[in-house]
GUBARO-653186 format. One record per residue (C-alpha): residue number from 1; x, y negated, z negated. Coordinates in Angstrom, 1 decimal. Example, Ala and Ser with C-alpha at 12.3 -4.5 7.8 and 13.67 -1.06 7.14 Angstrom:
<rs>
<r seq="1" u="12.3" v="4.5" w="-7.8"/>
<r seq="2" u="13.7" v="1.1" w="-7.1"/>
</rs>
This chain:
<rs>
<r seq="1" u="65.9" v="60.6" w="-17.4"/>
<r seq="2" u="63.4" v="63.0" w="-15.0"/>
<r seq="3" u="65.2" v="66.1" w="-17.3"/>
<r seq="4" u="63.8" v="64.4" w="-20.0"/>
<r seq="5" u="60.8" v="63.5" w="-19.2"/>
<r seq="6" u="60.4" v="67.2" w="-17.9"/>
<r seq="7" u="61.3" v="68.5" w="-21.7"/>
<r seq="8" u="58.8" v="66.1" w="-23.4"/>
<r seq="9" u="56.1" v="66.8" w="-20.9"/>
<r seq="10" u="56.8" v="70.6" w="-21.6"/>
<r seq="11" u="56.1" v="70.0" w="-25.4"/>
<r seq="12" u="53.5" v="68.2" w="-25.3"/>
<r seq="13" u="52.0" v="71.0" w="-22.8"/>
<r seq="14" u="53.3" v="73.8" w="-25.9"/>
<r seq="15" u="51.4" v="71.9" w="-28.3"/>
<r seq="16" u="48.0" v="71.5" w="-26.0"/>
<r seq="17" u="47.8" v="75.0" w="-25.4"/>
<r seq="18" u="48.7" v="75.8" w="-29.1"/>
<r seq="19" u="45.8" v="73.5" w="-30.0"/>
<r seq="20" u="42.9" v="74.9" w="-27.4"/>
<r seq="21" u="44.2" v="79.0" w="-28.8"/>
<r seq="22" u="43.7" v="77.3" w="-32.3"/>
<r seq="23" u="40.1" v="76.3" w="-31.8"/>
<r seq="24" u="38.9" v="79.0" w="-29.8"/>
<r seq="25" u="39.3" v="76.6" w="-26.4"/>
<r seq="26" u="42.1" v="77.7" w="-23.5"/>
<r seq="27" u="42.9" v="80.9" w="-22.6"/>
<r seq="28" u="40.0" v="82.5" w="-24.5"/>
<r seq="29" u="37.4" v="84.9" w="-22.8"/>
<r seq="30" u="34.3" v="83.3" w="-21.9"/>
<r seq="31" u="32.4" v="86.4" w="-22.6"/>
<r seq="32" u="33.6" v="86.4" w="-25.9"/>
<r seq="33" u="31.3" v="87.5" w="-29.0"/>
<r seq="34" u="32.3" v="87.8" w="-32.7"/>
<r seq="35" u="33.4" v="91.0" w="-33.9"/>
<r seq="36" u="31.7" v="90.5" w="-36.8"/>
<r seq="37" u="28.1" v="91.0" w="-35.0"/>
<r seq="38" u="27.4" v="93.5" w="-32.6"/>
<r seq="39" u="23.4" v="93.6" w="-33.7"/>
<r seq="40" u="20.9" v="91.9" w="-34.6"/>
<r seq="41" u="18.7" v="93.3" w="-37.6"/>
<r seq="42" u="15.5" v="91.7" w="-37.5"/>
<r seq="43" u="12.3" v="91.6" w="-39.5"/>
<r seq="44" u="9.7" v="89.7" w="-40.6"/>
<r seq="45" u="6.0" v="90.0" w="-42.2"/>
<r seq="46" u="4.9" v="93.0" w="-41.7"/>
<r seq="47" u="1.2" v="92.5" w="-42.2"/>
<r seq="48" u="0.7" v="89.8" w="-39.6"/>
<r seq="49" u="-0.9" v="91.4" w="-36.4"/>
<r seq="50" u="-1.0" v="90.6" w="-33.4"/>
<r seq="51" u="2.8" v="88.6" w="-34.0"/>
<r seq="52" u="4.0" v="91.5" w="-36.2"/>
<r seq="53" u="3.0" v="95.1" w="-38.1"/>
<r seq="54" u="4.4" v="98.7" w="-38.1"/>
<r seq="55" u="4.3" v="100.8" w="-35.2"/>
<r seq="56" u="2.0" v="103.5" w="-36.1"/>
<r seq="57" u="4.3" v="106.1" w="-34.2"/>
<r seq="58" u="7.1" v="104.7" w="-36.0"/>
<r seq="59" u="6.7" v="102.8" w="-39.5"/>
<r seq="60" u="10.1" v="102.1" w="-39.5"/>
<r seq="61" u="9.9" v="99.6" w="-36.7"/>
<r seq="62" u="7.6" v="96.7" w="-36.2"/>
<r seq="63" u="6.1" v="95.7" w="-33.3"/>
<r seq="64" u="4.4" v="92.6" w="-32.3"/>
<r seq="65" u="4.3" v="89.1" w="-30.1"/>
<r seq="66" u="7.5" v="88.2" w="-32.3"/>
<r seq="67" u="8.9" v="91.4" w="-32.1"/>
<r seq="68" u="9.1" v="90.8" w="-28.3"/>
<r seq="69" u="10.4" v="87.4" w="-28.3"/>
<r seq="70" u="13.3" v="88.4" w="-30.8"/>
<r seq="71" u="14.0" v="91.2" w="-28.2"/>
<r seq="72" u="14.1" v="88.5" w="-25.8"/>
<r seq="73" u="16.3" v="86.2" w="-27.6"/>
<r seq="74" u="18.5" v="89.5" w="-27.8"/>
<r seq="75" u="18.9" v="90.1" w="-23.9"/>
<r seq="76" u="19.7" v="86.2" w="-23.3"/>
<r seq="77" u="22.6" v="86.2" w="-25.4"/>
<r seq="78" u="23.5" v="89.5" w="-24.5"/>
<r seq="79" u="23.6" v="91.5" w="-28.0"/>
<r seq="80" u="21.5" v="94.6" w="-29.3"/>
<r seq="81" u="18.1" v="94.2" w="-31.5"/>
<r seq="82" u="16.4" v="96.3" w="-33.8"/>
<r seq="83" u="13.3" v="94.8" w="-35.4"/>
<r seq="84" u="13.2" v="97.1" w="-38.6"/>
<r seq="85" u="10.4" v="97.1" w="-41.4"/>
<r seq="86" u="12.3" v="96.4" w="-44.6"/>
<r seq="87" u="8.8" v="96.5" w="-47.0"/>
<r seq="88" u="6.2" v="93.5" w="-47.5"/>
<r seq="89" u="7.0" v="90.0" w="-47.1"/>
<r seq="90" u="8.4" v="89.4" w="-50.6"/>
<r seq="91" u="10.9" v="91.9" w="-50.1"/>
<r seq="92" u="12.2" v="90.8" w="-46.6"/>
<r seq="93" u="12.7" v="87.1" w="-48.4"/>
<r seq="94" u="14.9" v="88.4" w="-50.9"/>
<r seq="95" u="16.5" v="90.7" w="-48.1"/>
<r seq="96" u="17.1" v="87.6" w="-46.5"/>
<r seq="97" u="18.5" v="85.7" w="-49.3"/>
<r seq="98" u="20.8" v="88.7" w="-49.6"/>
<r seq="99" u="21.9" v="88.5" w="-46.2"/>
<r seq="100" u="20.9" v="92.2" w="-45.7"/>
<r seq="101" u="19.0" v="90.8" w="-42.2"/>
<r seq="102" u="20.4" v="89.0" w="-39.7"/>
<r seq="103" u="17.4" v="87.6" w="-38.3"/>
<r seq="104" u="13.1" v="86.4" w="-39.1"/>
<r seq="105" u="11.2" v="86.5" w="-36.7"/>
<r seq="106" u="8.5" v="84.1" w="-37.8"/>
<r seq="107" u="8.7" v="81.8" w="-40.6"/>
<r seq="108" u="7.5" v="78.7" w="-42.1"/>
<r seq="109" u="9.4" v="75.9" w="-42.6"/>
<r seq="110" u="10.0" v="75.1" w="-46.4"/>
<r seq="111" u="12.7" v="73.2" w="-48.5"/>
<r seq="112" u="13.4" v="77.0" w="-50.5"/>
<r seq="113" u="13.7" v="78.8" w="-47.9"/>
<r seq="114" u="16.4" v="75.8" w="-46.2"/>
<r seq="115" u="18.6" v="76.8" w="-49.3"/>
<r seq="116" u="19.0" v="80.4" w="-48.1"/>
<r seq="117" u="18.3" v="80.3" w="-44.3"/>
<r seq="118" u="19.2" v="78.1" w="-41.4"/>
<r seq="119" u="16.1" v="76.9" w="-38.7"/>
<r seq="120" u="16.6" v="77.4" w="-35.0"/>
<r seq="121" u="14.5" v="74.4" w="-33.1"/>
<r seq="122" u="12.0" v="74.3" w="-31.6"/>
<r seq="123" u="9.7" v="76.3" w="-32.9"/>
<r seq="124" u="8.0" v="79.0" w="-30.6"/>
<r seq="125" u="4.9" v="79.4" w="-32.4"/>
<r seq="126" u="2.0" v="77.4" w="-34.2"/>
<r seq="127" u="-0.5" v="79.0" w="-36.6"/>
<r seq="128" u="-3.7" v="77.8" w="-38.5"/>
<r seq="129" u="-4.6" v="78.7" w="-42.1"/>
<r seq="130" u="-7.8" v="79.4" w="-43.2"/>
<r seq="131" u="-10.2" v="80.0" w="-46.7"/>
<r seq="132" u="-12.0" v="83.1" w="-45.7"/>
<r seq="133" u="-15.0" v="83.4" w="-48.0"/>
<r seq="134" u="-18.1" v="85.6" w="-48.2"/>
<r seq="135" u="-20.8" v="85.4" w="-45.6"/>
<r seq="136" u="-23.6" v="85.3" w="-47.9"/>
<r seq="137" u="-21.6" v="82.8" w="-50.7"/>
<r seq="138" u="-23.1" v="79.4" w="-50.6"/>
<r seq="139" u="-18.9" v="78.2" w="-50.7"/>
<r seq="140" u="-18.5" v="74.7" w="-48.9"/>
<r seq="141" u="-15.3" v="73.7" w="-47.8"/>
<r seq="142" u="-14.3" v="70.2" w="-46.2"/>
<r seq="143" u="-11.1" v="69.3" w="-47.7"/>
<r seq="144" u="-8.5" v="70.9" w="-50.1"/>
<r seq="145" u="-10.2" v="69.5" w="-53.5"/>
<r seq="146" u="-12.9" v="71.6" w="-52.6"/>
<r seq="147" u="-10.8" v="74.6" w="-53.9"/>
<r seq="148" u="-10.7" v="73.0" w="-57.2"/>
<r seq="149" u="-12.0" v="75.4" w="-60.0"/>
<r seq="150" u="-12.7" v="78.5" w="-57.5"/>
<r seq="151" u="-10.0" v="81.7" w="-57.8"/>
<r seq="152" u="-8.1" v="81.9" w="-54.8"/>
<r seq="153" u="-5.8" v="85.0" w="-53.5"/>
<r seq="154" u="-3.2" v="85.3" w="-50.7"/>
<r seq="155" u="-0.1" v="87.5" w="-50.2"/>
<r seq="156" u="3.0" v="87.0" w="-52.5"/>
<r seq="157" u="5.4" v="84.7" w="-51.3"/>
<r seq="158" u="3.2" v="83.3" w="-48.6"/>
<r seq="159" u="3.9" v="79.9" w="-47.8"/>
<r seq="160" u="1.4" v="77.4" w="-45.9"/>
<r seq="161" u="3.3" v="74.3" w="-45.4"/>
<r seq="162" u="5.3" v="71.7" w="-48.2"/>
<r seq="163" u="2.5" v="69.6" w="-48.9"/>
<r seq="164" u="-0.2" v="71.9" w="-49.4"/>
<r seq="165" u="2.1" v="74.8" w="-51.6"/>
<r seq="166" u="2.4" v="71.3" w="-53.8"/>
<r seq="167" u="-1.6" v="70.7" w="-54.2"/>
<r seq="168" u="-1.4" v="74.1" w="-54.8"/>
<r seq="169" u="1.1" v="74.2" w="-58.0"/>
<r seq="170" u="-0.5" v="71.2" w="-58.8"/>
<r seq="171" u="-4.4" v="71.5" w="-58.5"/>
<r seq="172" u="-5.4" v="75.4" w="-57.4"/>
<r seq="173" u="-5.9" v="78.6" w="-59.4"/>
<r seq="174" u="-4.6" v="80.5" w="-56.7"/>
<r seq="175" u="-3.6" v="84.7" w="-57.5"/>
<r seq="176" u="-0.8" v="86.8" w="-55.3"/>
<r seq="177" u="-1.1" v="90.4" w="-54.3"/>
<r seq="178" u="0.8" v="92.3" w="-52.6"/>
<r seq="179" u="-0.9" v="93.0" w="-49.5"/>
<r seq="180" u="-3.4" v="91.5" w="-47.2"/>
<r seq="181" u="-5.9" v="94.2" w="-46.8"/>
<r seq="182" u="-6.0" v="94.1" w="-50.7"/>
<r seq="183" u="-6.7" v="90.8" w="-50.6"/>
<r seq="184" u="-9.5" v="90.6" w="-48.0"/>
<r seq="185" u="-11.0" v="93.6" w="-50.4"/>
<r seq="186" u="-10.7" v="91.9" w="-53.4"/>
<r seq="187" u="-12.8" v="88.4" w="-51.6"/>
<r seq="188" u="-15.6" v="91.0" w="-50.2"/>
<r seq="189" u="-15.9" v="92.7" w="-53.5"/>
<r seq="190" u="-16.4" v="89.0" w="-55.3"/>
<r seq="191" u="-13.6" v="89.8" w="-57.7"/>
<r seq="192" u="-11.9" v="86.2" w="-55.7"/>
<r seq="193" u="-13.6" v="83.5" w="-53.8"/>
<r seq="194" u="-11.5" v="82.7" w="-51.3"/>
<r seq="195" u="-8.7" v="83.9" w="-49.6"/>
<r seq="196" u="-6.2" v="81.5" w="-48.0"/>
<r seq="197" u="-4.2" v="83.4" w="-44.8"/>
<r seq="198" u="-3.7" v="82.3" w="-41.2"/>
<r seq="199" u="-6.3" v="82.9" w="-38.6"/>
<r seq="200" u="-5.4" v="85.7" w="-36.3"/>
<r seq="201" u="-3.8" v="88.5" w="-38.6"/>
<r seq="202" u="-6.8" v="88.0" w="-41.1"/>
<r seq="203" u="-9.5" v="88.9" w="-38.5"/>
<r seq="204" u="-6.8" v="91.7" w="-36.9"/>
<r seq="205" u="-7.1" v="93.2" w="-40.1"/>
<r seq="206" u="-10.3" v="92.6" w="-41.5"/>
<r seq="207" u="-11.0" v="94.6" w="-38.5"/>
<r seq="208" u="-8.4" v="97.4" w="-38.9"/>
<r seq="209" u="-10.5" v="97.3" w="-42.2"/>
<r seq="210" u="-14.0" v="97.7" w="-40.8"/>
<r seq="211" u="-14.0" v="94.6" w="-43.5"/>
<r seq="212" u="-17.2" v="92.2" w="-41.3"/>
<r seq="213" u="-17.9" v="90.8" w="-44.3"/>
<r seq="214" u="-16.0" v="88.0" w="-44.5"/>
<r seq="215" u="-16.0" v="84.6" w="-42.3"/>
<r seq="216" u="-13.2" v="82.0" w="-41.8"/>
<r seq="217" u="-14.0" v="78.7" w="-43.0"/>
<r seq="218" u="-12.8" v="75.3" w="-41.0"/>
<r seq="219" u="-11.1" v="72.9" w="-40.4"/>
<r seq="220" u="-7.8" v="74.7" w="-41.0"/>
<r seq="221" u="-6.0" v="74.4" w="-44.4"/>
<r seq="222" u="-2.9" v="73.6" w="-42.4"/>
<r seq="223" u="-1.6" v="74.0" w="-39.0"/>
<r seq="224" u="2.2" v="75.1" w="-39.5"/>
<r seq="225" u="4.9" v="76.2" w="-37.4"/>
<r seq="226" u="6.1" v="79.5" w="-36.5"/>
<r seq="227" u="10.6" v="79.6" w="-36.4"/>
<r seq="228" u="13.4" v="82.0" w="-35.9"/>
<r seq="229" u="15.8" v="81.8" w="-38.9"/>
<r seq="230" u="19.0" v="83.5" w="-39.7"/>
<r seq="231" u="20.2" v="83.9" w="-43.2"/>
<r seq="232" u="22.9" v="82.2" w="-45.0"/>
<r seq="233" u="24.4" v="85.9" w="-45.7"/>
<r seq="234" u="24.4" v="87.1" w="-42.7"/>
<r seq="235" u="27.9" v="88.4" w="-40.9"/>
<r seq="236" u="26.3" v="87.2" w="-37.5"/>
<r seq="237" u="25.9" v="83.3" w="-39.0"/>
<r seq="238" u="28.3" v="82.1" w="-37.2"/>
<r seq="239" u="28.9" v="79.1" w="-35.1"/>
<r seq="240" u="29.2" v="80.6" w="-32.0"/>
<r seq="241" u="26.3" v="82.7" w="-32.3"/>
<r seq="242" u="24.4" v="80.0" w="-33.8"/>
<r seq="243" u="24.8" v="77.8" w="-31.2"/>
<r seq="244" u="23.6" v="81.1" w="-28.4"/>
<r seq="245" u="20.5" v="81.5" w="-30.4"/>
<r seq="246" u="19.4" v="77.9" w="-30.1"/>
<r seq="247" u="19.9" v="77.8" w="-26.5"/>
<r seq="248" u="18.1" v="80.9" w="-26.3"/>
<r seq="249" u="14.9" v="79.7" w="-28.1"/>
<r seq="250" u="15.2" v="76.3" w="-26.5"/>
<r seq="251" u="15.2" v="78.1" w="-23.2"/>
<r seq="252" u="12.2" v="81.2" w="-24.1"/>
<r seq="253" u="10.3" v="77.8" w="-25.5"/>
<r seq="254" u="10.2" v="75.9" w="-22.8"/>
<r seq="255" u="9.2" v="78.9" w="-20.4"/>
<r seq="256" u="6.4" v="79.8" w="-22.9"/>
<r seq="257" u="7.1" v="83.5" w="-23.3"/>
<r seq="258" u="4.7" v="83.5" w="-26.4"/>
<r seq="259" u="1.7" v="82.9" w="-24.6"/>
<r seq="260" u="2.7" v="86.3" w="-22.5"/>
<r seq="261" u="3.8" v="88.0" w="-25.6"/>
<r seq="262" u="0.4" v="87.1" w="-27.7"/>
<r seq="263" u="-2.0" v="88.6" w="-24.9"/>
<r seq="264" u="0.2" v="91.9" w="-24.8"/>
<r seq="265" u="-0.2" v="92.1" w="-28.5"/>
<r seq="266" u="-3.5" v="91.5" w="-28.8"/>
<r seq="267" u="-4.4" v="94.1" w="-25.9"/>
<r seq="268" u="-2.6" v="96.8" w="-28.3"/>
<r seq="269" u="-3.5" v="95.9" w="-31.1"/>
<r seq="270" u="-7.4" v="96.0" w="-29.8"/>
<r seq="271" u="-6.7" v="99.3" w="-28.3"/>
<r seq="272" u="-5.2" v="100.9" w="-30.7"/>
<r seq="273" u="-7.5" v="99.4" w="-34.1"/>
<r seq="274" u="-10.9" v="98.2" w="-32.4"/>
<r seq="275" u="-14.3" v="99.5" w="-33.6"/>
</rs>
């Protein structure tokens, strides 16, 4: 009978073991990392001082406040980033939906960009939108139907939040171009009325500009949230490293890195654009 027991205890011990190998549980290293991702490509907006632009000494690589907290999210998980510039925003979306980057550093949340990109919570930055009009127009603005019948411009595939991209469709006559600066030059030379863009990278470069024309108008469009995403696509979407990205933002979050991050940026960027 104790042989016996012995034998089926022994099986049953054979089968545990091949159960833990089986879903990556037991005898494997805790250290261990998929093969599949040894690096982290990441982008983002490239015209969006102070969280990201192109390093002037290298225009190949962006720097910014979420440059530095992908960086970070790199060294608590333990694996290699290179925050590349991969053209204007429109491109790094499709890039994206390709799965040609691994990571965003900054994005809104929106139900389009859900079908090609999973969120990491919480988010670890919140911007305000603005209209930025003319100093000498007479434009009043106190709630979104005020927009009605004025020609609007912003960046292609810019997104401020689901509700107000709606009124938008719905309500606006609102043009794209390609890039920011063209778009604060088009408002100053009257050929738009307003221009809808978040707060900080319009007056970072309306000043890289010399552009002192132009005033933000308030209260805010929207206020939206800043997340990490990783793409669909990408060979380092995996569970594993899904799950060390969350703990990683959960954990930079909490200990408010972005505040630090912000003031470095803004420092350089004054330095090095100032007038």
């Amino acid at each position: 009978m104790k042989t016996s027991r012995m034998r089926h205890q022994y099986q049953w011990g054979r089968l545990i073991a091949g159960l833990l190998l089986l879903t990556g549980l037991g005898t494997m290293p805790a250290t261990y990392a998929d093969e599949s991702c040894k690096k982290l490509t990441v982008t983002g907006n490239p015209e969006y001082p102070p969280y990201l632009w192109r390093d002037p000494a290298d225009e190949n690589r962006l720097v910014g406040a979420n440059a530095e907290f992908a960086q970070a999210i790199g060294k608590e998980i333990g694996i290699p980033v290179e925050v590349r510039y991969m053209g204007p925003w429109g491109r790094v979306q499709e890039e994206a939906r390709l799965g040609r980057v691994d990571m965003l550093a900054g994005a809104f949340l929106t139900i389009p960009r859900m079908e090609y990109m999973d969120y990491f919570y919480p988010a670890f930055r919140e911007t305000r939108t603005v209209i930025w009009v003319r100093k000498n127009s007479k434009f009043r603005y106190h709630k979104w139907s005020d927009l009605v019948g004025k020609s609007g411009v912003t960046v292609i595939n810019n997104s401020f939040g689901e509700d107000f991209d709606r009124y938008a469709k719905e309500a606006l006559k609102i043009g794209s171009v390609p890039a920011l600066e063209q778009a604060l030059t088009m408002v100053s030379l009257g050929r738009a009325d307003y221009l809808i863009y978040e707060e900080d990278p319009g007056m970072a470069t309306a000043a890289k500009q010399n552009i002192s024309e132009l005033q933000p108008l308030y209260p805010a469009i929207t206020n939206e949230n800043l997340y990490i995403t990783i793409p669909h696509k990408s060979p380092c979407n995996t569970p594993e490293m899904r799950g060390k990205i969350a703990k990683a933002v959960y954990k930079l979050e909490k200990i408010r890195v972005m505040d630090k991050f912000m003031s470095n940026s803004m420092e350089l960027w004054r330095k090095k654009y100032a007038k």
